[in-house]
C-alpha positions as a Python dict, from the first residue, in 0.01 Angstrom:
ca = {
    (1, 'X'): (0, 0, 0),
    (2, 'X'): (-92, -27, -374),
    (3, 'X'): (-298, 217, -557),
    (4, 'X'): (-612, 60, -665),
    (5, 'X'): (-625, 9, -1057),
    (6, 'X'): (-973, 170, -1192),
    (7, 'X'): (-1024, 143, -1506),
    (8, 'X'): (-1392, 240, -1774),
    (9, 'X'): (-1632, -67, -1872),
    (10, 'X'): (-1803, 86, -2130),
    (11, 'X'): (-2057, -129, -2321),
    (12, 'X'): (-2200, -12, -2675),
    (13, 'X'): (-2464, -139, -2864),
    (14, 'X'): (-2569, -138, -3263),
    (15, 'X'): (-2888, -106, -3341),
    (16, 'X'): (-3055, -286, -3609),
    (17, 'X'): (-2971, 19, -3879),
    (18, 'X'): (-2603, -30, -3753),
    (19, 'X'): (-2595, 273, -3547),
    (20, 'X'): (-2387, 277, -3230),
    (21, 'X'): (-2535, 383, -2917),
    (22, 'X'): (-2375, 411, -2543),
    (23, 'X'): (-2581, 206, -2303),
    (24, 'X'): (-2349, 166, -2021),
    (25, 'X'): (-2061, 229, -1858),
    (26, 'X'): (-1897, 236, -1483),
    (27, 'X'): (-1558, 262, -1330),
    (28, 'X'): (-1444, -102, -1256),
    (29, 'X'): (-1168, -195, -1056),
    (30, 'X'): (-879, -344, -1287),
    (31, 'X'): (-1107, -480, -1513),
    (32, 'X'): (-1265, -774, -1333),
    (33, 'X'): (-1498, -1009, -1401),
    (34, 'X'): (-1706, -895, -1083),
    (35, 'X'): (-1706, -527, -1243),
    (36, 'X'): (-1800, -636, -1549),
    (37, 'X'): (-2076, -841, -1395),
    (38, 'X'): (-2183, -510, -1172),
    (39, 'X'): (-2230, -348, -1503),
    (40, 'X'): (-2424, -628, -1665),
    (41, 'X'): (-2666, -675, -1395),
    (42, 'X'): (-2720, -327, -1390),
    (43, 'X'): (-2799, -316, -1794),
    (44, 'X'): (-3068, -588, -1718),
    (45, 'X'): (-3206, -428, -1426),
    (46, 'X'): (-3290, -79, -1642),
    (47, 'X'): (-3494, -292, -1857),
    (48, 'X'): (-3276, -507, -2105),
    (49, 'X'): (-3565, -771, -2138),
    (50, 'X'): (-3398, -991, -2458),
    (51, 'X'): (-3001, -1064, -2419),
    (52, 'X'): (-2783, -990, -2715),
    (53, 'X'): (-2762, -1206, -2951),
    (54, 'X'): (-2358, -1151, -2991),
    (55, 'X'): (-2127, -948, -2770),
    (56, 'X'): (-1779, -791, -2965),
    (57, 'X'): (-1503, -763, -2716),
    (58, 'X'): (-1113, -824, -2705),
    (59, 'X'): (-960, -1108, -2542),
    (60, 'X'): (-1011, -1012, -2206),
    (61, 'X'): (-1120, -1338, -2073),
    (62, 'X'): (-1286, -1191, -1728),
    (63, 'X'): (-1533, -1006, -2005),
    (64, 'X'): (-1640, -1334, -2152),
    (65, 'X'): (-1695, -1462, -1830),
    (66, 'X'): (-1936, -1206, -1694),
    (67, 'X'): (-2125, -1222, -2010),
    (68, 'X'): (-2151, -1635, -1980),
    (69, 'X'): (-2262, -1509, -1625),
    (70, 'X'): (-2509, -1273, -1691),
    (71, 'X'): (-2594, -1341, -2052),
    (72, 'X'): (-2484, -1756, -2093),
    (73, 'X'): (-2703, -1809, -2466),
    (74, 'X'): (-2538, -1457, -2609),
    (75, 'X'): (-2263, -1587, -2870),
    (76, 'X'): (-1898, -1386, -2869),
    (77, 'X'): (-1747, -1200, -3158),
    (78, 'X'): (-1347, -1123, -3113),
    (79, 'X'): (-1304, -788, -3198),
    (80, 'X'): (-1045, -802, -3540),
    (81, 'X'): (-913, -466, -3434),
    (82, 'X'): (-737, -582, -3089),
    (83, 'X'): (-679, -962, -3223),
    (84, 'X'): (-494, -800, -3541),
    (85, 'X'): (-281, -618, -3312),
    (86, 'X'): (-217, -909, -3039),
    (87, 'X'): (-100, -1145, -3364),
    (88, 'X'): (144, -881, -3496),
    (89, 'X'): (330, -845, -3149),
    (90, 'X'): (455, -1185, -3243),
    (91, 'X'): (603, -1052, -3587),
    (92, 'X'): (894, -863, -3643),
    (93, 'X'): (807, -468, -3666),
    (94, 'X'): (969, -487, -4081),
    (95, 'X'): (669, -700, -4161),
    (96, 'X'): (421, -582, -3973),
    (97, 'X'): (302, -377, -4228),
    (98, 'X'): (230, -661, -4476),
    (99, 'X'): (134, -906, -4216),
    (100, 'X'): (-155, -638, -4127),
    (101, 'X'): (-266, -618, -4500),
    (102, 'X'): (-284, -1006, -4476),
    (103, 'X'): (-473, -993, -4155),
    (104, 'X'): (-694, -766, -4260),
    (105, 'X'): (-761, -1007, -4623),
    (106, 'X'): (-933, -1270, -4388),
    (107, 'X'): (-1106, -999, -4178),
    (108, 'X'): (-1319, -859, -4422),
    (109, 'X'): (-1331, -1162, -4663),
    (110, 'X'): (-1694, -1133, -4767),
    (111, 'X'): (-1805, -1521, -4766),
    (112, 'X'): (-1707, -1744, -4504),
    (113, 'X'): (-1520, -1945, -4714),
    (114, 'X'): (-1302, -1705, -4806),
    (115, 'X'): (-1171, -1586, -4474),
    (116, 'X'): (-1110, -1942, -4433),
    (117, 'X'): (-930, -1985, -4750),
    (118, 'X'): (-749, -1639, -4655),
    (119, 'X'): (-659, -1810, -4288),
    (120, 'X'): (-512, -2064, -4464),
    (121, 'X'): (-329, -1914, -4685),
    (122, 'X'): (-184, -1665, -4316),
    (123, 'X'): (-23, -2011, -4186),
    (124, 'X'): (104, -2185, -4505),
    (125, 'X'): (319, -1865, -4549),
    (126, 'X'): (417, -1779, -4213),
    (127, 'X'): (344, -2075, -3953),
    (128, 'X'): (699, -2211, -4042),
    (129, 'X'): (872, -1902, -3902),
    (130, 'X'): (649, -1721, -3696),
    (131, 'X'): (440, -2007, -3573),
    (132, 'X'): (372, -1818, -3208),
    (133, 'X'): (185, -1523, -3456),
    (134, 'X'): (-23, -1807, -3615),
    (135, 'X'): (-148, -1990, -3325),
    (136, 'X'): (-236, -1662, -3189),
    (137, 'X'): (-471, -1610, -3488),
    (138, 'X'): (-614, -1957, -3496),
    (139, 'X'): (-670, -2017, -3107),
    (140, 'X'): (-969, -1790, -3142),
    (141, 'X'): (-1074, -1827, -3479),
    (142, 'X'): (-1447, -1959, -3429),
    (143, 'X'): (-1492, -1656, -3197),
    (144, 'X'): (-1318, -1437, -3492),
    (145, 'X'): (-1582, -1566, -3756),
    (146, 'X'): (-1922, -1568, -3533),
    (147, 'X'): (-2041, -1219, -3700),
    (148, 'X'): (-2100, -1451, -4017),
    (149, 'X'): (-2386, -1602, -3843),
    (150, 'X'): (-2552, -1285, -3881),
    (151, 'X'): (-2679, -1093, -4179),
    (152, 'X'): (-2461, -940, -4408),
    (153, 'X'): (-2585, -604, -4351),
    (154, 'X'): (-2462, -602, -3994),
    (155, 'X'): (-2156, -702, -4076),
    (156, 'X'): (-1989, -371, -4067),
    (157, 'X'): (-2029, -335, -3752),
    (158, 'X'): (-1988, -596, -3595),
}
């Protein structure tokens, strides 16, 4: 018989000042939707009255499916951090290191415009090699940009 796979949901909010507070967190079982929903339900039940406006996560879809569940109107925010690292596994590890600094030019382009300009500029030079590492960028690249829909000043951290 298999082991059961526990894992910690941890969920973290930012406060309006951009300070980052714990709010909750469980042992879930191998990440699942239905753990993620157990802790989401819970969140509402100790009294969170307005839903968030934008959840951060990775690409874990059964997280963005609990959250449409719970949540449906709260908008999602890829977290750069894991997507960086999910579009370099399909890079060679001798340009990794300037394929980061590129990444990392559209993440924290101020304006919109110019992480789009920056995005572009990611596939014209290396969609005709690496074209795997580019569609893994792009494939999620509303849900990459979403934070811009918020002020500036929160942009930090989200």
């Amino acid at each position: 018989m298999e082991p059961v796979a526990e894992c910690m949901l941890v969920l973290i909010e930012a406060t309006p000042e951009g300070k980052k507070e714990l709010v909750g967190f469980q042992v879930g079982v191998r990440e699942s939707a239905q753990s993620w929903r157990e802790l989401l339900v819970d969140l509402k039940a100790r009294g969170l009255a307005v839903p968030p406006a934008l959840a951060v996560g990775d690409g874990a879809l059964v997280f963005w499916k609990a959250m449409d569940d719970v949540f449906p109107g709260t908008r999602h925010q890829r977290c750069w951090l894991h997507k960086i690292s999910n579009v370099l596994n399909h890079f060679p590890k001798s340009g990794q290191l300037a394929m980061a600094a590129d990444l990392r030019n559209i993440s924290h382009a101020p304006p919109r415009a110019e992480a789009l300009a920056a995005i572009e500029t990611f596939r014209k030079k290396y969609a005709a090699k690496y074209a795997e590492g580019v569609s893994c960028l792009t494939k999620d690249i509303d849900a990459l940009r979403a934070f811009y829909d918020f002020p500036a000043e929160h942009w930090d951290h989200l």
